[in-house]
C-alpha positions as CSV (number, residue, x, y, z in Angstrom):
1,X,113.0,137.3,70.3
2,X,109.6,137.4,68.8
3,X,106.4,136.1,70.0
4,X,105.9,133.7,67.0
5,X,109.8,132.8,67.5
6,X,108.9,131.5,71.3
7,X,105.9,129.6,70.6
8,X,107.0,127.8,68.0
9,X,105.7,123.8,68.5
10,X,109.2,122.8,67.4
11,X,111.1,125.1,68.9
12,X,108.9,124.5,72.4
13,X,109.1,120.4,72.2
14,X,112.9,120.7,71.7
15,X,113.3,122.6,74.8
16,X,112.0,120.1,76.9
17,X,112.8,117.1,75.5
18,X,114.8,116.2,78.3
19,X,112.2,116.3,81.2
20,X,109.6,115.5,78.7
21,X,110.7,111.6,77.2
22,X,107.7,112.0,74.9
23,X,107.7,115.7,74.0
24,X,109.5,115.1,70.0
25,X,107.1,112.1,69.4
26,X,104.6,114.7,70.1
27,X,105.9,117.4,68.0
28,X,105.9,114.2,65.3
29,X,102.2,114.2,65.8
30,X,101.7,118.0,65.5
31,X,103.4,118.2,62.3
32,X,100.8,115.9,60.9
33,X,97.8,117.7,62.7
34,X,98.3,121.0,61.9
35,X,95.0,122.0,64.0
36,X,96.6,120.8,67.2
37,X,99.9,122.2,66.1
38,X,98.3,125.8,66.2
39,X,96.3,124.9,69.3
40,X,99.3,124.2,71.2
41,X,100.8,127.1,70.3
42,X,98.0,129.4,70.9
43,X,98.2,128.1,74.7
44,X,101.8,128.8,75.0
45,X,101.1,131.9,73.9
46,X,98.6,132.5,75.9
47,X,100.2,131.9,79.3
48,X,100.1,127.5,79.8
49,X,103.6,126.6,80.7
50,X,104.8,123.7,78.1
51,X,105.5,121.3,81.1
52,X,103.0,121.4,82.9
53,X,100.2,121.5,79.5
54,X,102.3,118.5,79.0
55,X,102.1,116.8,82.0
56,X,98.5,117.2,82.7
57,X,97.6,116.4,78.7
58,X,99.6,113.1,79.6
59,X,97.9,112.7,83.0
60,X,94.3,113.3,81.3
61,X,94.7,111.0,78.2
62,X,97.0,107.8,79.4
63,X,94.2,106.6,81.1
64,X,95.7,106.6,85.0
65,X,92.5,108.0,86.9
66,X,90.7,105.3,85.2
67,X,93.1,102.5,86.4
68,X,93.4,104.1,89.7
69,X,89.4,103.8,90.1
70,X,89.3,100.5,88.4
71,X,92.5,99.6,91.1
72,X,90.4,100.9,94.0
73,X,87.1,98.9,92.9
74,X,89.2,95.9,92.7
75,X,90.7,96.1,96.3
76,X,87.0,96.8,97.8
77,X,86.3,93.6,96.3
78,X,88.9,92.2,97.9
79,X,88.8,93.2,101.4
80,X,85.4,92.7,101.1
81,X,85.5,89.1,100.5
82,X,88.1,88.7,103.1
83,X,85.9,90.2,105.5
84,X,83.4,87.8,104.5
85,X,85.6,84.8,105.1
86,X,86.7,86.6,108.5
87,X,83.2,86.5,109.3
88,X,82.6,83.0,108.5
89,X,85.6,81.8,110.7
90,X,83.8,83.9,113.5
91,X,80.1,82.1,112.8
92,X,82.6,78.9,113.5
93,X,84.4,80.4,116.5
94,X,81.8,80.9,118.1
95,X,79.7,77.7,117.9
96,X,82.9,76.4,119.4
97,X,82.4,79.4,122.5
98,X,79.2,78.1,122.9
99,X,79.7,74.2,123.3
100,X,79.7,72.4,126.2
101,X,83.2,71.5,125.6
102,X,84.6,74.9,125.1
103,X,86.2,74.9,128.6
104,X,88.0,72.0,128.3
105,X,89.0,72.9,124.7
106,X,90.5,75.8,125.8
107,X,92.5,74.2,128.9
108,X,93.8,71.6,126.7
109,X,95.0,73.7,124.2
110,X,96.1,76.8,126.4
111,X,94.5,79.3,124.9
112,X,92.4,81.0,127.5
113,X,93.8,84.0,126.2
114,X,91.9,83.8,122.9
115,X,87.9,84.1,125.1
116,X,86.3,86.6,123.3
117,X,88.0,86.2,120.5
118,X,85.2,86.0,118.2
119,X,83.9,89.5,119.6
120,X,87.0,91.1,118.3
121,X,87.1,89.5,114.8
122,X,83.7,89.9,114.3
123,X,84.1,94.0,114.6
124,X,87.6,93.8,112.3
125,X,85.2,91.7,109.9
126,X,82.7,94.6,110.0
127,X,85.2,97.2,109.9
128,X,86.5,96.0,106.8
129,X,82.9,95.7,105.3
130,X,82.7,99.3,105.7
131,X,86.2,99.8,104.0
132,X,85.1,98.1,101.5
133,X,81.6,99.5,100.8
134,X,83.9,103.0,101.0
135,X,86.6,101.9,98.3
136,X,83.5,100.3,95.6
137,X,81.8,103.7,95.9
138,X,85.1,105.4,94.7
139,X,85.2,107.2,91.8
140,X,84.0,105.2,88.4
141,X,86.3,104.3,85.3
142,X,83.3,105.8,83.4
143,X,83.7,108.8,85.3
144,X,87.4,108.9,85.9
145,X,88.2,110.6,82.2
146,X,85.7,113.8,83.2
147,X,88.0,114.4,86.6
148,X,91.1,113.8,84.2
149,X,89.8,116.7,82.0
150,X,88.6,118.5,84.7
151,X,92.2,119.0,86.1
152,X,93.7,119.5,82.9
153,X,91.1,122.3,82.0
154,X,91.9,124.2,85.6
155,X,95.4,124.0,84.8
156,X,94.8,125.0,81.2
157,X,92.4,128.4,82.7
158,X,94.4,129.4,85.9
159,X,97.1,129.9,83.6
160,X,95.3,131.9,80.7
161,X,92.6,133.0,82.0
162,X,90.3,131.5,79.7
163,X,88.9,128.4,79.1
164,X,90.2,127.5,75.6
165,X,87.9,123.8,75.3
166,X,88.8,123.7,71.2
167,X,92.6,123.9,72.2
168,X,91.8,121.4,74.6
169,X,90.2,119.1,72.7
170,X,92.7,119.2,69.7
171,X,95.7,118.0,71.8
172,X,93.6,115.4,73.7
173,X,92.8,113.7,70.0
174,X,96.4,114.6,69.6
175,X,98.2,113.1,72.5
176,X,95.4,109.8,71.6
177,X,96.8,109.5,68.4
178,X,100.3,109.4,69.5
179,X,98.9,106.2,71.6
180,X,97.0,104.9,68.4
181,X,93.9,105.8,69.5
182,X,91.6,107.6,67.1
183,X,89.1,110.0,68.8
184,X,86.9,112.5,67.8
185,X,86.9,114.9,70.7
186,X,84.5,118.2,70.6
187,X,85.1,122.0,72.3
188,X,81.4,120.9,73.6
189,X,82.2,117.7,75.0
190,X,85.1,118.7,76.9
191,X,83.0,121.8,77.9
192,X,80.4,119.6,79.1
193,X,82.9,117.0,81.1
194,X,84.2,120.3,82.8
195,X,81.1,121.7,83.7
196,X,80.1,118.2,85.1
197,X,84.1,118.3,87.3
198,X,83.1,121.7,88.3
199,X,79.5,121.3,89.6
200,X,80.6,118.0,91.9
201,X,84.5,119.5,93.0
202,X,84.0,123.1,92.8
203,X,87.0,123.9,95.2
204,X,89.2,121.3,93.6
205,X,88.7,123.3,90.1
206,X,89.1,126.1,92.6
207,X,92.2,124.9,94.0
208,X,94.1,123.7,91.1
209,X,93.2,126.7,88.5
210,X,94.8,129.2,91.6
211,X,97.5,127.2,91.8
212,X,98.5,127.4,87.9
213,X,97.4,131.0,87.9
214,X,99.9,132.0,91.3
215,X,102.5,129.8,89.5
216,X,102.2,131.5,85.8
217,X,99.2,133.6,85.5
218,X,101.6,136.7,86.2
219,X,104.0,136.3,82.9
220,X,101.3,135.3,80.3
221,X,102.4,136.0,76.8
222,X,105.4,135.1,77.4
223,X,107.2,131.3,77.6
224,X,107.9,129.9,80.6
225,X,110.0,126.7,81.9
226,X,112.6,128.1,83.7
227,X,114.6,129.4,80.8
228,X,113.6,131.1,77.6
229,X,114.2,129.3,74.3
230,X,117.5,129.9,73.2
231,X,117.5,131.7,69.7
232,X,119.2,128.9,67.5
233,X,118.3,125.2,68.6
234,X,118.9,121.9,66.2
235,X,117.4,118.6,67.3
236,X,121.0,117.3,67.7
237,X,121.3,119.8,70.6
């Protein structure tokens, strides 16, 4: 089979249609931008593997790093206000500790086991400060897209051995589309979003462009998914 025959959009999308639920609405997309048509070819041909390009193209432009950031911030919040409540309850515990009554308190209502109570409380209440100082200093939503296209871009070079940022940016605006979103999306910008994910995680970049390039990097040219496309193949199939 020829080159052109096995990186065909169509023929590609209709491959994988079954692992992929949103690989022919896709190919819907690319036969209406014929620039991110030719871009998602040129990386088949070039080495990507269509599900995985898929998968990390989904990953980078659904918006689930910004969520999970957004998630994270949220839960410092939080634990950080029940710490301060947990503190509050201690500030009360212990101006019971230090009453004159707190002996007879304590015998009345058995609880002698519960001395220095307040100690203990008060270092889970500080524990979870620090939690939650830890989980509002993750990752930003603002910054959360750069690590999405960070990944997608190591994926994209480990398996071509080049960066490819036009290809790159033509299926991002592609995939938005798909959602309804209209972007404008430039080879610089995502150039400068990797540069940025590279200078701050160098040995994730590292990491994950290795990874695609042991998985794939060995049968560029050539498509790859675990079969080959079969010569004849009707969206019916």
């Amino acid at each position: 089979m020829s080159q052109a025959a096995i990186t065909d959009a169509r023929q590609v999308l209709l491959s994988v249609k079954a692992r992929v639920s949103w690989a022919l609405k896709f190919l819907e997309q690319l036969i209406n931008a014929p620039a991110a048509k030719k871009a998602f070819e040129r990386l088949i041909a070039a080495g990507c593997d269509p599900e995985d390009l898929l998968f990390w193209l989904d990953f980078c432009c659904r918006g689930h790093f910004s969520r999970h950031a957004i998630d994270r911030r949220e839960l410092g919040q939080n634990v950080g206000a029940l710490a301060i409540q947990l503190l509050k309850n201690v500030q009360k515990l212990q101006k019971i500790e230090a009453s004159k009554t707190k002996k007879e308190i304590l015998k009345a209502l058995q609880l002698a086991e519960f001395q220095g109570l307040s100690v203990r409380l008060q270092a889970y209440a500080e524990c979870l400060m620090k939690e939650a100082e830890e989980l509002q200093k993750s990752l930003s939503a603002r910054e959360a897209p750069g690590l999405a296209t960070g990944w997608l871009a190591s994926r994209v070079e480990g398996s071509t051995d080049g960066t490819h940022y036009s290809e790159i940016a033509r299926l991002m605006e592609a995939h938005y589309s798909m959602q309804g979103i209209h972007k404008d999306i430039s080879s610089p910008a995502v150039a400068k979003q990797v540069k940025r994910f590279r200078q701050n995680h160098a040995l994730a970049y590292s990491h994950m462009k290795n990874m695609a390039s042991r998985q794939y990097g060995k049968r560029r040219g050539e498509y790859i998914s675990g079969r080959r496309v079969p010569a004849q193949i009707t969206e019916n199939e």
